[in-house]
N, C-alpha and C positions, 0 to 999 in steps of 0.2 A: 504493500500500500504506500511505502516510502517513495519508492518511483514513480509513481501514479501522480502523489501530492506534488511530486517537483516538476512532473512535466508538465501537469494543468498548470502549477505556476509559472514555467519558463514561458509555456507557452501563453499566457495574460499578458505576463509581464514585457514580451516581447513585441507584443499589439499596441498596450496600452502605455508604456516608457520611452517606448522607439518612434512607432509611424503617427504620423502627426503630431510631432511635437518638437522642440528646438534639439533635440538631441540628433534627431535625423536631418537637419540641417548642419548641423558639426559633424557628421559621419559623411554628409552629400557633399560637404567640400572639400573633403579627404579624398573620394571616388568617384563622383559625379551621381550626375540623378541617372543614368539606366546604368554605372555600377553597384549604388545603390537598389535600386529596383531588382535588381539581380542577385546581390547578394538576400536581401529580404525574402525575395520570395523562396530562394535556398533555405536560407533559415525558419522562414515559416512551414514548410515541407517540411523541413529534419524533425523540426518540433512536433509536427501533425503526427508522423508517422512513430515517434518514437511516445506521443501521450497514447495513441490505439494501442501497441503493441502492451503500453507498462497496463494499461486497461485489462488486456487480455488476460495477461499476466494474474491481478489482481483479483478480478472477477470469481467469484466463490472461496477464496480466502477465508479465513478463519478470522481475519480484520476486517470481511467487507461485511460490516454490521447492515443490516435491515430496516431504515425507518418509516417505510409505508411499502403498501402493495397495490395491483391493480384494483380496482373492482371495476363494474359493470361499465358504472359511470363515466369512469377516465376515462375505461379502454373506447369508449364513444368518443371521448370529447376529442383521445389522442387520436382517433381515426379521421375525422374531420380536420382536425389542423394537422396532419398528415398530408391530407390532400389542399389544402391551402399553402403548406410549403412549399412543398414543388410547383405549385400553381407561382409562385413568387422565384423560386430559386429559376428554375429552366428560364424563364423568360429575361427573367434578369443575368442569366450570365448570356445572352445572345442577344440581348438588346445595346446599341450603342448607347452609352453613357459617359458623357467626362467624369463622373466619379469614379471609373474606371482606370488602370492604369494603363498608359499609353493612349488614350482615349478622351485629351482634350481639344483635339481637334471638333471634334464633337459640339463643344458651344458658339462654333464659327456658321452650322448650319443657321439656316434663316429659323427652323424651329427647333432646338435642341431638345427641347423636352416633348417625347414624341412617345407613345405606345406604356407599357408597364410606368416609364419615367411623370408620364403624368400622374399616374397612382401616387407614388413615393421615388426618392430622387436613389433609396438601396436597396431595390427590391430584392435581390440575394441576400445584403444582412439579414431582412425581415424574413426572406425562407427558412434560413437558417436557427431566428429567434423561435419561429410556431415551431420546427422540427425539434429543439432541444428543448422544449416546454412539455412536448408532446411525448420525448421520452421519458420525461421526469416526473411525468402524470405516472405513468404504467410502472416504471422502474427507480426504486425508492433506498436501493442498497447505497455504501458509502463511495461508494467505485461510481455508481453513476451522477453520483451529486460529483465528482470531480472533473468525469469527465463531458459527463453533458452542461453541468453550470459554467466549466472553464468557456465551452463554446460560447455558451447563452451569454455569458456575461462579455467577451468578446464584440458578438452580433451588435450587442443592446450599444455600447457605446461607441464602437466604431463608425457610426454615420456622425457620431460630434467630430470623433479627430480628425476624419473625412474632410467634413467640412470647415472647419479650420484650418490644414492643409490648406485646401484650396483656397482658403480665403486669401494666407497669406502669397499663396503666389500667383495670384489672379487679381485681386486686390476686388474693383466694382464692378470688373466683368465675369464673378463669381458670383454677386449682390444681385445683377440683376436674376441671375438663373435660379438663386437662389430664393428670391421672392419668388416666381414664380411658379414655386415646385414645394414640395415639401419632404419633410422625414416622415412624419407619421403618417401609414399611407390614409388615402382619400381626403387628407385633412385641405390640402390646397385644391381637391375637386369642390369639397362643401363651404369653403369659401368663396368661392368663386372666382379663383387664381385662373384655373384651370379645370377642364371638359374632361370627362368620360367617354373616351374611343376605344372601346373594344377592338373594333377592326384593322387601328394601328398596333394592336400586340402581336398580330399575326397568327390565325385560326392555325397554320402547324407548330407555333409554341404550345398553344395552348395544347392540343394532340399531344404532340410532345412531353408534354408533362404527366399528362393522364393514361401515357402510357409508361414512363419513367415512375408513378410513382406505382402502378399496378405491378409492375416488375419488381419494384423491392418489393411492395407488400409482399408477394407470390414467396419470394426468396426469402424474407427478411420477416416473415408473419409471427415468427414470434415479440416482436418487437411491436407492431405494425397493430396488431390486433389482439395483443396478449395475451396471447397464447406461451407463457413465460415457464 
């Protein structure tokens, strides 16, 4: 479980210490911004792949204490925002976005905020926040509070540093896209910022997702529908 506790934190700590904030600026003018981009996302991988495995590792341990279970209820709630994950994940990593890396060209279009973007400006973080919620309904041991809250809590703040980042190197041609869009999704539809277009999400994301999440379900059904 020691391994487990260090990689959830390596892995936080290295979201929320490093990207978006002055420190990745003292490391961008060491290497530049795509040797930074580069090493990061190395490091973010090392870190991913090495909190899964210490998870694996940890999982049924005699330290991975119990403190809830599925019942009926979750496992509903977690299958519904299950499919609202991927409903936001798939679209959001194939939708152009300058919150994206490599991907500020993006607010030089005449409309930048186009399809899922009109929703919310990080539809992949917010995939990512229902799907680790969604595990932590059904899955209540200490293993999974490490490693789906390290996620969750990730998700949840990373559209601030996000945009902060951008703020600062974009300065008010960040301001403007910014007003016009929002984080929390539909909040800048029901202000009146911005419209509801379906149609610009593109009907094969949306496929797309609804067969992506029917295929983990299929695979992945003990999680998915708790069947645990």
């Amino acid at each position: 479980m020691t391994a487990l506790a260090t990689a959830a934190l390596v892995f936080v700590l290295l979201h929320l210490l490093i990207s978006g904030t002055p420190l990745r600026q003292a490391i961008v003018r060491l290497v530049t911004e795509p040797g930074f981009s580069v090493l990061f996302s190395l490091a973010s991988l090392a870190s991913l792949v090495w909190l899964g495995f210490a998870f694996k590792d940890a999982r049924g341990s005699a330290a991975d204490h119990a403190f809830w279970g599925p019942t009926s209820l979750t496992r509903e709630i977690a299958l519904g925002l299950q499919a609202i994950a991927f409903l936001f994940i798939v679209p959001g990593l194939t939708t152009p976005t300058p919150t994206a890396v490599g991907q500020l060209a993006v607010l030089d279009r005449f409309e930048p905020a186009r399809g899922m973007i009109r929703i919310t400006r990080h539809p992949f973080l917010w995939g990512v926040t229902f799907w680790a919620i969604a595990h932590l309904l059904v899955q209540g041991k200490l293993s999974d509070f490490l490693l789906f809250g390290s996620l969750l809590l990730v998700a949840v703040v990373g559209p601030f540093s996000i945009d902060a980042k951008r703020r600062r190197q974009l300065g008010d041609k960040w301001l403007v896209f910014q007003d016009r869009t929002s984080n929390v999704p539909f909040a800048a539809i029901l202000a009146g910022q911005q419209s509801l277009r379906l149609g610009e999400i593109g009907w094969w994301r949306i496929l797309a997702a609804v067969v992506v999440y029917i295929g983990v379900a299929t695979v992945h059904g003990g999680v998915v529908f708790g069947g645990l």
